[in-house]
C-alpha positions as CSV (number, residue, x, y, z in Angstrom):
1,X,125.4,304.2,157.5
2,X,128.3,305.8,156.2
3,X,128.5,306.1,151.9
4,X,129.6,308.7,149.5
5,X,127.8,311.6,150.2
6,X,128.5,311.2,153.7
7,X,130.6,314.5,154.1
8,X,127.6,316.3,151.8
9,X,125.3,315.0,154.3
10,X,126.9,316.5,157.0
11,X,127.0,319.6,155.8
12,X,123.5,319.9,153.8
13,X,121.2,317.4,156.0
14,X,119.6,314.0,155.0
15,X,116.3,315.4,153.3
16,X,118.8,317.6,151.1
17,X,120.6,314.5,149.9
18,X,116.7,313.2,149.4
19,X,116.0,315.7,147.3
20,X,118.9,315.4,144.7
21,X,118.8,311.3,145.0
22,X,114.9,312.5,143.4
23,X,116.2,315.1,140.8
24,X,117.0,314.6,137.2
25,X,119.2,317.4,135.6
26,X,119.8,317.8,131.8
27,X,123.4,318.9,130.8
28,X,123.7,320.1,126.9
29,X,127.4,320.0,126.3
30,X,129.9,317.7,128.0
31,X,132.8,319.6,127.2
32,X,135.1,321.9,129.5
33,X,132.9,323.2,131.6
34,X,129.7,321.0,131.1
35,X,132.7,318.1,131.8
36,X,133.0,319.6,135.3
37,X,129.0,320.0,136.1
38,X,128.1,316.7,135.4
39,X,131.2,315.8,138.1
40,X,129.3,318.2,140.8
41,X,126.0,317.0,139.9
42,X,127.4,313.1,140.1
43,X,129.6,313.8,143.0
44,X,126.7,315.6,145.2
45,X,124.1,312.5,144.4
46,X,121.8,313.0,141.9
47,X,119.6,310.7,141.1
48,X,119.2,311.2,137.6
49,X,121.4,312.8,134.8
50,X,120.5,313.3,130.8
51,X,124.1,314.1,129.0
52,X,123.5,315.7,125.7
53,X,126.7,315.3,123.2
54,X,127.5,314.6,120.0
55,X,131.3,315.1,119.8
56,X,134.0,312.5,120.9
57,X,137.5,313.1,122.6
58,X,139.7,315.0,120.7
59,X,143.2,315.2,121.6
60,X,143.0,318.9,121.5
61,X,140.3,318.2,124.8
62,X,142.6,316.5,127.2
63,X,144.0,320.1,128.1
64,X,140.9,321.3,129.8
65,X,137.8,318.4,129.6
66,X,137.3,316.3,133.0
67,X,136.8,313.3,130.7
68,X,139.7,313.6,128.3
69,X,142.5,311.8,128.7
70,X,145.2,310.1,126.2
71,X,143.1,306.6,126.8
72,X,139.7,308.2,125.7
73,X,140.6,309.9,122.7
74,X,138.2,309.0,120.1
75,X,135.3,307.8,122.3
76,X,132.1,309.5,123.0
77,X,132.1,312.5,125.6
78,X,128.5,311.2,126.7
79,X,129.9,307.5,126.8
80,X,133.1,308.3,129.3
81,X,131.3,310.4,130.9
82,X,128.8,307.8,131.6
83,X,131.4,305.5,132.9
84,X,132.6,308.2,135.0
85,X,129.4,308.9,136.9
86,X,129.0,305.1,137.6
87,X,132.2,305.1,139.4
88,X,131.0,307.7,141.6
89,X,127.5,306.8,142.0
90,X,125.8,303.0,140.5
91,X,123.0,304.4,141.4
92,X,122.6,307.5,139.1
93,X,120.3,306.5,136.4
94,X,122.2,308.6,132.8
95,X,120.8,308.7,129.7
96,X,123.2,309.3,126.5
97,X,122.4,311.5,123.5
98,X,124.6,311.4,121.0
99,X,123.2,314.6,119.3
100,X,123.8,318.4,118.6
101,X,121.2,320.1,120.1
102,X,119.3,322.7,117.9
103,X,116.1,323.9,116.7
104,X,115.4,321.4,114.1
105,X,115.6,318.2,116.4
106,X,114.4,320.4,119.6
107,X,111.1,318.5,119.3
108,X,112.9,315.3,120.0
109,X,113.6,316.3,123.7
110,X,110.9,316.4,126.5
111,X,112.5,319.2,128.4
112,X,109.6,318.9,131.0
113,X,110.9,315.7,131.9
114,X,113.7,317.5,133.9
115,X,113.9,319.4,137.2
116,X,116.5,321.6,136.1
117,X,118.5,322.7,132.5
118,X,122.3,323.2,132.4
119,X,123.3,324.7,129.3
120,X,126.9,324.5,128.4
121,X,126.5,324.6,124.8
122,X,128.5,327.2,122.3
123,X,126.4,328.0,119.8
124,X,123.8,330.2,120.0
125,X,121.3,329.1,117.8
126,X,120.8,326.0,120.4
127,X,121.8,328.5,123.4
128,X,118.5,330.6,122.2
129,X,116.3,327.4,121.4
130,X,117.2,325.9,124.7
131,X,116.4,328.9,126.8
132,X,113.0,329.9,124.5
133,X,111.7,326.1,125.5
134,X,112.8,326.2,128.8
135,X,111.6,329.4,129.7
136,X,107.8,328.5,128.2
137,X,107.9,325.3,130.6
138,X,109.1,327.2,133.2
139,X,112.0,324.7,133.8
140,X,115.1,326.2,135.8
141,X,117.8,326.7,133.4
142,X,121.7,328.0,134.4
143,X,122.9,329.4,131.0
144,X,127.2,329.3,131.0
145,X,128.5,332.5,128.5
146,X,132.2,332.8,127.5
147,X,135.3,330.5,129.6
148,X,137.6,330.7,126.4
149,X,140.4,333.1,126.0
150,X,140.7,333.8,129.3
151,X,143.4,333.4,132.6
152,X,141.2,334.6,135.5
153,X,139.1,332.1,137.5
154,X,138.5,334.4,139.7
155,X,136.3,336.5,137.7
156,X,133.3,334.4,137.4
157,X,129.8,335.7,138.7
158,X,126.8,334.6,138.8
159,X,124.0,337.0,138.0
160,X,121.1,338.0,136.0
161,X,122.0,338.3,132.3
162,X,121.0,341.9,132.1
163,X,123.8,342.9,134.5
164,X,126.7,341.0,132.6
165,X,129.6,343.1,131.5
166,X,132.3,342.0,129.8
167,X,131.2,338.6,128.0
168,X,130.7,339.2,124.4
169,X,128.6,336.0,124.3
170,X,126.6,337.2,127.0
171,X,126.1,340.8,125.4
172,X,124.9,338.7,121.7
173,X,122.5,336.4,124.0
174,X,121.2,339.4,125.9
175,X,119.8,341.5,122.8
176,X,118.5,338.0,121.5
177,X,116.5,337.3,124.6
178,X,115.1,340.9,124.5
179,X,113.5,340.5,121.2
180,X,112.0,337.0,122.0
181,X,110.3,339.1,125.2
182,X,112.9,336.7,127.9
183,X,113.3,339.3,130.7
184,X,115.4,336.9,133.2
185,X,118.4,334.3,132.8
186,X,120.4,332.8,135.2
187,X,124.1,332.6,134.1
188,X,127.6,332.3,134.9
189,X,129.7,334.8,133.1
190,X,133.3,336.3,133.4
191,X,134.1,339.9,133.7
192,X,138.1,339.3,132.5
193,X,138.7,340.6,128.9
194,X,139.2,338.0,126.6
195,X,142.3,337.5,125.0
196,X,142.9,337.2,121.7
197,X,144.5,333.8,120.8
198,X,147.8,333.7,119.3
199,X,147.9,333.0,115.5
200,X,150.1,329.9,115.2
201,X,149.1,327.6,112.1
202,X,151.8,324.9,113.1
203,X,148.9,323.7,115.8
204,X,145.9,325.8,114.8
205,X,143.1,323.7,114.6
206,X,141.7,325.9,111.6
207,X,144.4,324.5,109.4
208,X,145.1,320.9,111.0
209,X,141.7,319.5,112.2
210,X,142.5,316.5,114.2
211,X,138.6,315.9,115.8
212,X,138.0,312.0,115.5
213,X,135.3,311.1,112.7
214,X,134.2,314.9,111.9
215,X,131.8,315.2,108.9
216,X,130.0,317.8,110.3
217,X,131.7,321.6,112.2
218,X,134.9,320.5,111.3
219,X,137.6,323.4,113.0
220,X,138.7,324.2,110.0
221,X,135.4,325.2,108.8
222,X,135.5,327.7,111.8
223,X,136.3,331.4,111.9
224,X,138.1,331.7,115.0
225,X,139.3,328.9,117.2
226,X,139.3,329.4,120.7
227,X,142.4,329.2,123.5
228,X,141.4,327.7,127.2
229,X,143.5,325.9,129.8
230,X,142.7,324.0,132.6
231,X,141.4,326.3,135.1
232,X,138.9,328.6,134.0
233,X,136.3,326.5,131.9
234,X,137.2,323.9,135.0
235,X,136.1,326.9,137.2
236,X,133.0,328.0,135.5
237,X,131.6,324.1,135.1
238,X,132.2,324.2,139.2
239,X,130.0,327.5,139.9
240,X,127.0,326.7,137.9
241,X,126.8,322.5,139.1
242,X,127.3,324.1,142.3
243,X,124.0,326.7,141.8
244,X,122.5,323.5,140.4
245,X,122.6,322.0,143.5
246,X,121.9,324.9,145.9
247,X,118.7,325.6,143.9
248,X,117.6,322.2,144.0
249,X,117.6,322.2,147.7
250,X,116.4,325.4,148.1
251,X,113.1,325.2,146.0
252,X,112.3,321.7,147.7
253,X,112.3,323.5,151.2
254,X,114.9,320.9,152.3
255,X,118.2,323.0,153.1
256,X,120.1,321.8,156.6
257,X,116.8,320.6,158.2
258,X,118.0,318.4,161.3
259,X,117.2,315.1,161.9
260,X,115.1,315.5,164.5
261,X,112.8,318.6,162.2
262,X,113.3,315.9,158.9
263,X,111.0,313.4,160.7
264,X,107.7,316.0,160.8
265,X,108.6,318.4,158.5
266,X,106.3,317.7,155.3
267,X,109.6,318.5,153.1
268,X,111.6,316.5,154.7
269,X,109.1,313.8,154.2
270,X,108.3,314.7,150.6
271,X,111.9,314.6,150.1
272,X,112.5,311.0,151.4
273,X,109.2,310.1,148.9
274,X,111.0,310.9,145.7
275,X,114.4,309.5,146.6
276,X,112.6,306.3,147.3
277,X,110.8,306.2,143.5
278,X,113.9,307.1,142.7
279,X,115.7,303.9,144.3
280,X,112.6,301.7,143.1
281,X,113.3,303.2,139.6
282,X,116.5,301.9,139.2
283,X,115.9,298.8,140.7
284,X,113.4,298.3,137.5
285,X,116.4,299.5,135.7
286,X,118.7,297.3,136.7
287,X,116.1,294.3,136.0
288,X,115.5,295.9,133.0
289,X,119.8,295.5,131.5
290,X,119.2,291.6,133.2
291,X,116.5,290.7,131.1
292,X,117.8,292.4,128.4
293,X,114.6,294.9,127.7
294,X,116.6,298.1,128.6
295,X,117.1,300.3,126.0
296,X,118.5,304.1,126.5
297,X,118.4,307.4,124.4
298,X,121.6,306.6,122.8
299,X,120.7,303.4,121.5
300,X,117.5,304.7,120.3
301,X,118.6,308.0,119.1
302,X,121.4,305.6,116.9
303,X,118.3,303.7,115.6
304,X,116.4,306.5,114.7
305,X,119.0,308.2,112.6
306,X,119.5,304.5,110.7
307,X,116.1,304.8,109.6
308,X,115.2,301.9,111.9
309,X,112.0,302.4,114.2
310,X,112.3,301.0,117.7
């Protein structure tokens, strides 16, 4: 029966759209280029996404964000972005967080709860904390570096961090990792030289903060503030959901198996076995938001922080 991930189908096989209908991917930062993962990872069918985000629209967003438009300024990234992967797949289970991810509420987060990490984040305090915890589970993690200050979508690579040129944020993470004894990272960097922005204060963030209910990293309490567009962070969010998917696939064994290899092949089979617990999984969710006894992360995340226990 024909859907939504028909055209996928055809071109990945039925035990490859198994095996993402049974995954559950973290994204930590729904901004420009996280924006544009979480639309590959919805748009490809899988199963399960955890959106982590504290911020809410800004105007200043609508240039380059997925999510930002005039109508959601204001309103959580993790909340529109919720809506948004509804309308392309009911069936995707999402969890909110309405947090800033760093080392002092790491603890919070079960990271082994997920099949794969995307981080997306642009601080490197939680871009170190992220990859440290990841890489002690030995959870898959894509790390994105630098997509600001740049024209070029066509310089985007995906490679090992120790063979990045060009990306100051890559070069910072890199001699970070070596100290904490990380040999390997998975990222997508840029080799175009960054620009430097131009120095207007009429519509510099620095001196005009406009960001809707900011009482914490308010621009103007930044050093620099960084130029994008709508192409290049939209680019970079493309390439890593992209590997996302591919390595998904790949590590469950499930990659363009045909229909007649998908009904022996033990895969195939294993495949079909999570996407089911994955259908019977939100079936108890749905009964769940009936009966009124569903609660998700954002809701409890909100209680926490008012002192309230759930």
């Amino acid at each position: 029966m024909q859907n939504q991930f028909s055209r996928t189908q055809l071109l990945l096989g039925k035990p490859a759209i198994d095996t993402l209908s049974g995954s559950r991917v973290a994204v930590f930062g729904v901004g420009g280029v996280g924006g544009y993962v979480v639309e590959v990872l919805a748009r490809s069918g899988v199963g399960e996404l955890d959106l982590f985000d504290d911020d809410r629209v800004c105007l200043t967003n609508v240039n380059r964000q997925i999510h930002a438009l005039i109508s959601t300024v204001g309103k959580h990234k993790v909340d529109v972005a919720a809506d948004r992967i509804h309308d392309i797949n009911p069936r995707c289970i999402v969890h909110r967080y309405e947090m800033f991810y760093m080392p002092s509420n790491a603890d919070d987060i079960n990271l082994a709860l997920f099949d794969y990490v995307v981080d997306c984040v642009d601080t490197v305090t939680a871009k170190l904390e992220l990859i440290k915890r990841c890489h002690a589970l030995h959870i898959p993690i894509i790390s994105c570096m630098g997509a600001a200050n740049k024209l070029d979508p066509t310089a985007f690579r995906v490679s090992d961090i120790n063979k990045t040129k060009m990306d100051p944020l890559a070069k910072v993470v890199r001699k970070k990792l070596r100290k904490l004894h990380i040999p390997h990272l998975k990222v997508v960097y840029s080799e175009e030289e960054p620009y430097r922005p131009i120095d207007d204060p009429d519509i510099s963030c620095r001196f005009h903060c406009i960001c809707p209910n900011k009482d914490m990293r308010k621009c103007t309490e930044r050093r620099d503030i960084p130029a994008s567009n709508a192409f290049v962070p939209a680019a970079a969010g493309l390439i890593a959901g992209g590997e996302v998917v591919k390595d998904l696939i790949r590590n469950a064994h499930t990659m363009r198996l045909l229909p007649e290899e998908a009904k022996t092949n033990e895969y195939a089979l294993k495949a079909a076995t999570t996407a089911e617990i994955h259908l019977k999984k939100y079936h108890k969710m749905l009964m769940e938001k009936k009966n009124g006894t569903w609660v998700d992360d954002k809701v409890i995340k909100t209680l926490e922080s008012s002192g309230i226990k759930n």
